[in-house]
C-alpha positions as semicolon CSV with decimal commas, in nm:
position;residue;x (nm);y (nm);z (nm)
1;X;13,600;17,070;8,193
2;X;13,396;17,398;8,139
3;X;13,317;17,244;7,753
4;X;13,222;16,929;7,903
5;X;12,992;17,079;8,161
6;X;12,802;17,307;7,881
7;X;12,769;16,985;7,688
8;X;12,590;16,834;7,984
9;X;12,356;17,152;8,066
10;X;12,250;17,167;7,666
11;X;12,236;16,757;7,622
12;X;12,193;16,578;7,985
13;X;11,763;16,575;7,985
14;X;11,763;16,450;7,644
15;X;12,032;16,182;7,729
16;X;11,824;16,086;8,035
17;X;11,522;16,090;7,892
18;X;11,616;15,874;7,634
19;X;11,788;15,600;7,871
20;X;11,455;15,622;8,064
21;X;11,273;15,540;7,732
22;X;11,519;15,281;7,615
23;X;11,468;15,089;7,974
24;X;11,068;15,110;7,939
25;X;11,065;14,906;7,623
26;X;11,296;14,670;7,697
27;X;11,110;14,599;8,056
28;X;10,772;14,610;7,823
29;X;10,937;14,348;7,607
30;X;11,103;14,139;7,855
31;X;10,759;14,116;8,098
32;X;10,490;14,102;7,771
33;X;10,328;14,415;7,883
34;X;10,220;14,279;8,218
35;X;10,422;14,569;8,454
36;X;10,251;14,842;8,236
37;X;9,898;14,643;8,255
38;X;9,928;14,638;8,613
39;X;10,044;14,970;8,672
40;X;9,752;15,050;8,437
41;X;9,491;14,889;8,638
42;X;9,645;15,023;8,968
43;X;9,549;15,390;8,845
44;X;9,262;15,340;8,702
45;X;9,090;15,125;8,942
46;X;8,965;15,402;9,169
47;X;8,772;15,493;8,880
48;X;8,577;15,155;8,765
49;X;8,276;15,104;8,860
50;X;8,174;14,785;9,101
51;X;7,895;14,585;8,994
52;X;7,547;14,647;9,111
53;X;7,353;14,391;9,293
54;X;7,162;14,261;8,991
55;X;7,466;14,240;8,815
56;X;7,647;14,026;9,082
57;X;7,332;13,780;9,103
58;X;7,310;13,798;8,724
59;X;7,716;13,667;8,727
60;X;7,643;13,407;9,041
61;X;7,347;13,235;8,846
62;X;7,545;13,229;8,540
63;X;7,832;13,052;8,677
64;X;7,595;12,782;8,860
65;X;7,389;12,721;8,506
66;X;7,803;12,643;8,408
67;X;7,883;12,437;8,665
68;X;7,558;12,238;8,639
69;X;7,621;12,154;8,279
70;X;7,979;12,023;8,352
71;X;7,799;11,790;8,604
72;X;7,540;11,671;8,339
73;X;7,766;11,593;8,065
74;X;7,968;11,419;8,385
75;X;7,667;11,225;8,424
76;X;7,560;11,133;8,055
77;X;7,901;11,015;7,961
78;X;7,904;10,776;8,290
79;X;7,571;10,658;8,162
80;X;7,644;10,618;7,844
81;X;7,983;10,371;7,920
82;X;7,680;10,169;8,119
83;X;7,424;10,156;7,855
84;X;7,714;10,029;7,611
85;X;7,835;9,753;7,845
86;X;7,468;9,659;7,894
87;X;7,409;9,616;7,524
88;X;7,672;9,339;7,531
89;X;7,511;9,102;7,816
90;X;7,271;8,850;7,709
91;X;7,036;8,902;7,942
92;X;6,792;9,250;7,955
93;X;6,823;9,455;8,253
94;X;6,687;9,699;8,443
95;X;6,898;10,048;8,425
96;X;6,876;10,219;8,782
97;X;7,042;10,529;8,970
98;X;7,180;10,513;9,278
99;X;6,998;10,742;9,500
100;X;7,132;10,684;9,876
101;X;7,467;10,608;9,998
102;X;7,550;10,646;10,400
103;X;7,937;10,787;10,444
104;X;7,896;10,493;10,772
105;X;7,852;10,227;10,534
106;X;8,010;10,336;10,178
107;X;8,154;10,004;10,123
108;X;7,903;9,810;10,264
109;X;7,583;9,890;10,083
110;X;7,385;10,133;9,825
111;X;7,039;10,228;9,741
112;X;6,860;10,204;9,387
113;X;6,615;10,438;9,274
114;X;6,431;10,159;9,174
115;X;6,198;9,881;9,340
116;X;5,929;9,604;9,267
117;X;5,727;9,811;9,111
118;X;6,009;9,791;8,808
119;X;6,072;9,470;8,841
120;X;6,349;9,383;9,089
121;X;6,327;9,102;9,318
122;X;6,592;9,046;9,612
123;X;6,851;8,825;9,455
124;X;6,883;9,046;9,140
125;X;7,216;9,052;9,004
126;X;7,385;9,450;9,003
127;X;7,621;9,533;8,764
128;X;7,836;9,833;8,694
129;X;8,046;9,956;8,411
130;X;8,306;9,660;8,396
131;X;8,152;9,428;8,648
132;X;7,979;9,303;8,970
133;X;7,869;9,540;9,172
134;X;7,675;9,337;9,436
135;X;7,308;9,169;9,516
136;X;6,964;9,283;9,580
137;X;6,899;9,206;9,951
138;X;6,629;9,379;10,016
139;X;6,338;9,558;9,776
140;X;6,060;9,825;9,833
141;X;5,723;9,960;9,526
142;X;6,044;10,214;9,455
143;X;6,371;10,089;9,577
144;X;6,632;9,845;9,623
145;X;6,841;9,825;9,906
146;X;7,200;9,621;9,744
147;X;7,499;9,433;9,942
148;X;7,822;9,566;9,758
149;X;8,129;9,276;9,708
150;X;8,337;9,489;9,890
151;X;8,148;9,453;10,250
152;X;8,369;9,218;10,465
153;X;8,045;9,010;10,505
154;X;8,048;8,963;10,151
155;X;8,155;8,624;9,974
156;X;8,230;8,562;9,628
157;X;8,318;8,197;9,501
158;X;8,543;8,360;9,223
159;X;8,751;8,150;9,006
160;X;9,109;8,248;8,765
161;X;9,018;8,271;8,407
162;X;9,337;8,165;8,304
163;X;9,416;7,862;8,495
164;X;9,115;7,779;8,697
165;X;9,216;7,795;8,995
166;X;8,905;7,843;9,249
167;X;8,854;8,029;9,603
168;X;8,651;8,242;9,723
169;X;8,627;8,628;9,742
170;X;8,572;8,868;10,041
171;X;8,545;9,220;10,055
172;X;8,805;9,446;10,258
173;X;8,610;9,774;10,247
174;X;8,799;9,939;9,962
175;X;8,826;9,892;9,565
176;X;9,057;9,608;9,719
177;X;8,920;9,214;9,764
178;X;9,068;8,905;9,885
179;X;9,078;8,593;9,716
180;X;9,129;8,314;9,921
181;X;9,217;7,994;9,744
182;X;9,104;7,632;9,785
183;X;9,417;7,511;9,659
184;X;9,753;7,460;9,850
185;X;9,945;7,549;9,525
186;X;9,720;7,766;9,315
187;X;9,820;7,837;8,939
188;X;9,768;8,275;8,979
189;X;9,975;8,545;8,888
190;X;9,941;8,934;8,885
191;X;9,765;9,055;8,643
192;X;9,564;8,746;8,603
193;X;9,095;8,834;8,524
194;X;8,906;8,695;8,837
195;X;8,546;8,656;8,760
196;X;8,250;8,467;8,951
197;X;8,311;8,072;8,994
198;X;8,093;7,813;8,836
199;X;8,012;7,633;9,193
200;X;7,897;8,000;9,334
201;X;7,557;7,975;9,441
202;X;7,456;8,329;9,436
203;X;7,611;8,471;9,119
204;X;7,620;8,353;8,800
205;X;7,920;8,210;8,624
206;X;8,179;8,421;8,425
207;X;8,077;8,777;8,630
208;X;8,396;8,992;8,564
209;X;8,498;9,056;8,938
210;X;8,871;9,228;8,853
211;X;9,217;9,128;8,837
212;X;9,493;9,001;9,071
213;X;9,691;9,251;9,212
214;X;9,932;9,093;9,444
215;X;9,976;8,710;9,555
216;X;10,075;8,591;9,926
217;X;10,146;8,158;9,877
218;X;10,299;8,150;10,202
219;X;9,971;8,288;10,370
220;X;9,815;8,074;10,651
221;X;9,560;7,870;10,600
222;X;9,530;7,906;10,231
223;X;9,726;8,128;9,981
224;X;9,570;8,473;9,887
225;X;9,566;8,733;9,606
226;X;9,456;9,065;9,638
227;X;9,237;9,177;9,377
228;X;9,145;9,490;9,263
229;X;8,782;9,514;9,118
230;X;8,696;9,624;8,827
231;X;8,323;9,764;8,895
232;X;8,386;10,138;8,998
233;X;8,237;10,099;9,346
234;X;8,384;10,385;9,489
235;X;8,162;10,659;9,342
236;X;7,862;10,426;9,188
237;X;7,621;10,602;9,037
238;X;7,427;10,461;8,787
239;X;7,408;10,044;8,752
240;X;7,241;9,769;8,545
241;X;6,999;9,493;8,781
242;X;6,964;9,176;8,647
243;X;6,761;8,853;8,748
244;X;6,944;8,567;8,903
């Protein structure tokens, strides 16, 4: 026991020493370094210096310059997928931003940065990227005041690519339409293109509207689909005007 005690007394620091040093590298291994980076920050912080004023407006205004640029190439890629589905109507329109947009009446109606003086007439045609948007109802020198197709006041004669089947359209104040058919029986199934009916008298034929969602045949009077459009009327922001 006396042996085993002097053992200790000569060997014991360097034994515990060693353990200590065994347990820090596996804990640096096993964590990545992140418990000594931390503990490494925590003693030196008291030490680093905080930024000065100009520093902190210097940081703040480079950040914003950041942000802003993310929101531009937002903005030039959106009007870029419009300029490309202009190029493949027929007809040449009028490119225009949308510059007002009450949160009262988000579904009901938009404003154009753009008026008579370029052009527009009420009755214009709007378009967005992948289809109708709505109509010019109303037109200023340097704006243009357009009824969306998804205002409940709105009506679309609308018509089933596939099988013809006719009806008209209504808005429901969403991304979401109704399509009431003139038919008892109508030939329509999910997934089935809706675009603008060749008896509508405000739109032009073969407008891509969007594409049946759901079908109710038992619905009173008239069987209905719901449709979901295709235009990106929730957050419009740049659109394509077209003459009647």
């Amino acid at each position: 026991m006396f042996i085993l005690r002097r053992w200790w007394d000569r060997h014991g620091v360097a034994i515990v020493l060693g353990g200590l040093t065994l347990s820090a590298a596996w804990l640096v291994r096993q964590t990545q370094g992140a418990a000594l980076f931390e503990a490494y920050q925590l003693m030196t912080r008291p030490f680093q210096l905080s930024p000065t004023p100009e520093e902190r407006l210097t940081n703040a205004r480079v950040l914003e310059l950041q942000q802003q640029l993310v929101e531009l190439e937002s903005q030039n890629q959106k009007l870029k997928e419009l300029l490309d589905y202009a190029k493949t109507q027929k007809q040449q329109g009028i490119v225009s931003p949308v510059i007002g947009r009450s949160a009262d009446h988000w579904w009901q109606q938009v404003t154009l940065g753009r008026g008579s003086g370029h052009g527009i007439k009420v009755g214009f045609i709007v378009m967005g990227s992948g289809g109708l948007v709505g109509r010019v109802v109303s037109v200023t020198p340097n704006s243009s005041r357009v009824l969306l197709i998804s205002d409940a006041t709105s009506h679309v004669g609308a018509v089933i690519s596939r099988s013809r089947s006719m009806g008209f359209l209504r808005g429901q104040g969403s991304n979401r339409a109704v399509l009431q058919f003139f038919d008892k029986v109508p030939d329509v199934r999910r997934g089935d293109v809706v675009s603008t009916s060749p008896v509508s008298k405000l739109f032009p034929p073969g407008l891509p509207l969007g594409r049946v969602e759901s079908v109710n045949l038992d619905k009173s009077p008239a069987p209905e689909a719901v449709i979901e459009l295709t235009a990106p009327v929730s957050y419009l922001e740049w659109v394509v005007v077209y003459p009647e």
